[in-house]
N, C-alpha and C positions, 0 to 999 in steps of 0.2 A: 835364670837371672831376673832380677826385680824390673819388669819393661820401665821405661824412659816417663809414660804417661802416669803409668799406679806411684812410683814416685817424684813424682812433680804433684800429685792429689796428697801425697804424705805432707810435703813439705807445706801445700796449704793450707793444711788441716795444723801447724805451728811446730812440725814436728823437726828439735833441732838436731845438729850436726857439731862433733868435734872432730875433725879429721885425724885420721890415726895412720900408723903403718897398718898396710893390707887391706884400706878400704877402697873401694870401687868410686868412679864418678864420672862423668860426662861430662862435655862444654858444651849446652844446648846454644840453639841461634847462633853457631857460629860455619855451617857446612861442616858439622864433626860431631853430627848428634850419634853418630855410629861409632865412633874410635871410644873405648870402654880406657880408662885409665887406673894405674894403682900407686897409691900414696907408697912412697918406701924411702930406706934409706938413702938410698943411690940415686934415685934418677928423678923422685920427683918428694917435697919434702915441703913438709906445714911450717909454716912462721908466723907467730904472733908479732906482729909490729904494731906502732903507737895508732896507725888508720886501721889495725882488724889484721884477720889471719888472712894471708895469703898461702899459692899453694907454688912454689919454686921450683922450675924444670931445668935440673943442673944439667949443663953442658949437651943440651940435644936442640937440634935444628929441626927434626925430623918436621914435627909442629909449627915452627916458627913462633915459638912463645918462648918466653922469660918466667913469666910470673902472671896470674889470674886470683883476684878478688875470690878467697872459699863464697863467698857470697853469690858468686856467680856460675859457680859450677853445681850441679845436682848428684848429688849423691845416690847411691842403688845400696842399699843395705843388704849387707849377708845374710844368710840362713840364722847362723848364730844371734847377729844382731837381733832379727827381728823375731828371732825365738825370745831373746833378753824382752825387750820391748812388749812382747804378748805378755811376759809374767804370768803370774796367775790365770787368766783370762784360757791360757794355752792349755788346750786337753789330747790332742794327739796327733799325727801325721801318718797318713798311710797310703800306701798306693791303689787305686782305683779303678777297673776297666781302660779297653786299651782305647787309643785315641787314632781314628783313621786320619793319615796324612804330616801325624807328629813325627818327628827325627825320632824323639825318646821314647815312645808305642803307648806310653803309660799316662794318665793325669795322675794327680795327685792331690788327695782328702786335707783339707787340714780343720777340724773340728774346734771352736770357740765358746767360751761361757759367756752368756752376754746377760749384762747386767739384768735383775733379774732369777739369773739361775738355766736360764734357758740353753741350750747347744745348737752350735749351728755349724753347717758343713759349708766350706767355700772350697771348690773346685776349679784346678787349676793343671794346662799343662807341661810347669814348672813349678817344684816344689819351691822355691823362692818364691816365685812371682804367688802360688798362691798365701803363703804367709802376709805379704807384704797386700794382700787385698783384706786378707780378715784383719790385720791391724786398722787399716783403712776404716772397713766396715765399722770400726769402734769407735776410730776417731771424727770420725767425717762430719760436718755439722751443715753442709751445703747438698743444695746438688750436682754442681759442676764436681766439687770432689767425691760423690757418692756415684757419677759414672763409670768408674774403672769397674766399680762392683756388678753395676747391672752389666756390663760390657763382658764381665768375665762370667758372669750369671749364661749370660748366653752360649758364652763362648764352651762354657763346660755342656752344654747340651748340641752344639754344631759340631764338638769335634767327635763325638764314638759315630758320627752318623757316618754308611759307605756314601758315595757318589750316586746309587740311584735311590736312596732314600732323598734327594732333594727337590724329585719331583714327585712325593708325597701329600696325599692334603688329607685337612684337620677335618675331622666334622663338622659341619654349618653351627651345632650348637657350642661348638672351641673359637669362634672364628667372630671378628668387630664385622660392624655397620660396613669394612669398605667395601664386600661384593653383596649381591644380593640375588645372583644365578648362580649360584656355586659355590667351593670351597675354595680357598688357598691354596697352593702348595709350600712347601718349607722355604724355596726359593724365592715366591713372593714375598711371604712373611716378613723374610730376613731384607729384602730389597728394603722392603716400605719402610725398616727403621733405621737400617743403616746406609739405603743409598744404594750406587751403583755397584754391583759386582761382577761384571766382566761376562764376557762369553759363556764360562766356567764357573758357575755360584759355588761347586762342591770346592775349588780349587781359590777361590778369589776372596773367600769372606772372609780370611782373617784380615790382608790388607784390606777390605773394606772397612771391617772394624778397628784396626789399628788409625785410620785415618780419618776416622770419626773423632777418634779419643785424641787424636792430636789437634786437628781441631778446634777442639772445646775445653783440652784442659793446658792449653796455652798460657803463657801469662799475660794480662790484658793489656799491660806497658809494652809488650812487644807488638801489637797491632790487633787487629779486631780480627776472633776469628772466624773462617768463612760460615760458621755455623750458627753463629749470632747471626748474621745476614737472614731476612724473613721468617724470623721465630713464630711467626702466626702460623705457621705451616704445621706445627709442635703443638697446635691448642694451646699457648703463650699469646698473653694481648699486655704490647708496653706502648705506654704513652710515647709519641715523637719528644723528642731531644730528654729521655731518659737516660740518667745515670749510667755508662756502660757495666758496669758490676751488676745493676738491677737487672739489665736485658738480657748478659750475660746469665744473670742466673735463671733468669724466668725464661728464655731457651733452652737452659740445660733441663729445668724442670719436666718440659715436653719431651725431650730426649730422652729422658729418664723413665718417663709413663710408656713410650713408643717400645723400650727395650724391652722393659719389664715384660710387655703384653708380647711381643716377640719369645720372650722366653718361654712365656707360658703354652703360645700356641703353638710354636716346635716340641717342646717338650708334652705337651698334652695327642700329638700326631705321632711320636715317639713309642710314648705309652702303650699306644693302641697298635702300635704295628708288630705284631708278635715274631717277626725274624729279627725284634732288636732288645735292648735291656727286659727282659719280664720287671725290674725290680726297681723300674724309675719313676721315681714320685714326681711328677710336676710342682707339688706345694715346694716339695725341697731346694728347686733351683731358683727360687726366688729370696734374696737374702731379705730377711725382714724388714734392716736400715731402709734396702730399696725399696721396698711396698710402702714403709711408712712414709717415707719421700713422696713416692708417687699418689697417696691417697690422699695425702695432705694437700696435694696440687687438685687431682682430679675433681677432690671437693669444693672448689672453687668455680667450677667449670659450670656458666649460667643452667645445662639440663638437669647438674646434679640435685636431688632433694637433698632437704636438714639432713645434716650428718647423725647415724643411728650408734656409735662407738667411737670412743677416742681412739685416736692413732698410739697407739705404743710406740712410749719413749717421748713422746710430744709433751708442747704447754699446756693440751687437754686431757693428759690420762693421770689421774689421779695418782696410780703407782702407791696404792694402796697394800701394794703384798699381793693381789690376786692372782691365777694363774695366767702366766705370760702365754702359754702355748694359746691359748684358749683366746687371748685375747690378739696376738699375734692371726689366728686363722680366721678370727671374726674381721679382724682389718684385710686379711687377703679377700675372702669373702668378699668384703662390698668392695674391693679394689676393682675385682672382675666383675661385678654386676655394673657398677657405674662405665665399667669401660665395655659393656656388652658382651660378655662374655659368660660362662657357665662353668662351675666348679669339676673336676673329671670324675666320673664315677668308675671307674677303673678299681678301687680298692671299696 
């Protein structure tokens, strides 16, 4: 099913809703961000009235509701739907190695054309939810909505790990400025970008990462969320009594860099560890939207030198017809050098 976060980033990304029979939705901010409901005949049914379409909950108490503003409930898109929605753009689904610690053992591939000409795989441990992140990845023009992608970026390289790959570590030349006696482990890594994980990092990181993404892809009318709070922490610097949308984004933007580089250096300890995928590329688990996001930040960052390449997809890349792959790996390329980092030579 489409998680609560990836569509709440759809929805800000302008993406609309007609309610139908058979469509899925939630009541966020109300204590029932959990209870999944369906539009139908019988029990719960759309009305256009002269203020907007509401959603009508004939004769049940269960809820204690009447009737709720469509405006205020979030919708979760079907498979179908968001099959409809890729259109064109859609090149395959398929299933992909197993995933330790998932109910369904399996993730699932879903392959995209992105403007371009380019293909890109987003990996997910629900074939919904991965659709509903390569939609994302198409539509997404911020960085608070282009987290679901790094978030799930990562999350396809955490879940095939066993429980004693997480005290694994990257080589010194995979690994940022923060140690300088040593490597990482995959446990560190994952802490430094997403925070606390419990006793059990192998057992805890998806609610860590779930609770990142709530978080930050909150709606800002509902209240500030905890993760805007000391965005300098993220390499983000906002002016006092800044716009909260600005803060807001210029935090997610450092969350954004924090993940990406996350992904890379699990996935590059991954690589190298040969009782695990032989066949995992690190370049692949970086969606491109997210590196173009993050370079387009990191280049801002007072150590970084003039920028040597347009970001692909940006106000600076010509989009001339040239090859995208080429110019896609020359932006990960200095993505990983300005963040300290080193390309894998693994292949």
């Amino acid at each position: 099913m489409t998680s609560t976060t990836t569509a709440r980033a759809l929805r800000e990304t302008g993406l609309q809703w007609t309610p139908a029979k058979g469509d899925r939705f939630v009541i966020p901010d109300r204590e029932m961000d959990d209870v999944v409901f369906v539009v139908s005949d019988m029990t719960i049914e759309a009305h256009d009235l002269p203020s907007g379409q509401v959603l009508g909950f004939n004769g049940t108490t269960e809820w204690a509701l009447d009737s709720v503003d469509a405006a205020q409930v979030l919708w979760l898109p079907r498979e179908g739907q968001l099959r409809e929605l890729l259109g064109a753009a859609m090149v395959s689904l398929r299933p992909v190695g197993p995933s330790a610690g998932s109910p369904a053992g399996n993730l699932w591939a879903v392959t995209t054309r992105r403007p371009g000409g380019a293909e890109v795989t987003t990996t997910a441990e629900d074939a919904e939810e991965a659709y509903a992140l390569a939609l994302l990845a198409l539509r997404a023009t911020t960085a608070r909505q282009l987290l679901p992608v790094a978030a799930g970026g990562l999350a396809a390289v955490l879940a095939p790990l066993p429980a004693e790959s997480w005290t694994t570590t990257a080589p010194m030349t995979m690994t940022t400025t923060l140690t300088t006696t040593g490597a990482l482990s995959v446990a560190d890594v994952v802490a430094g970008a997403v925070g606390g994980l419990g006793a059990d990092p192998a057992a805890g990181w998806r609610a860590g990462l779930a609770a990142l993404l709530e978080a930050w892809t909150r709606p800002l009318e509902s209240g500030p969320a905890e993760g805007v709070q000391g965005v300098e922490g993220h390499g983000s610097h906002v002016m006092p009594g800044a716009d909260p949308v600005q803060v807001a984004e210029a935090g997610a933007k450092g969350v954004l860099v924090d993940l990406a580089g996350a992904t890379w250096d699990v996935a590059v300890a991954a690589a190298a560890d040969p009782t695990l995928d032989p066949g995992l590329d690190p370049a692949a688990a970086l969606d491109p939207a997210v590196v173009a996001c993050a370079l387009a930040h990191v280049r801002t960052w007072p150590t970084s030198p003039a920028r040597s390449v347009p970001v692909p997809g940006s106000s600076d890349d010509s989009g001339d017809g040239g090859d995208h792959d080429d110019d896609q790996q020359a932006a990960l390329a200095e993505l990983l050098r300005l963040t300290g980092r080193q390309q894998a030579m693994f292949r």
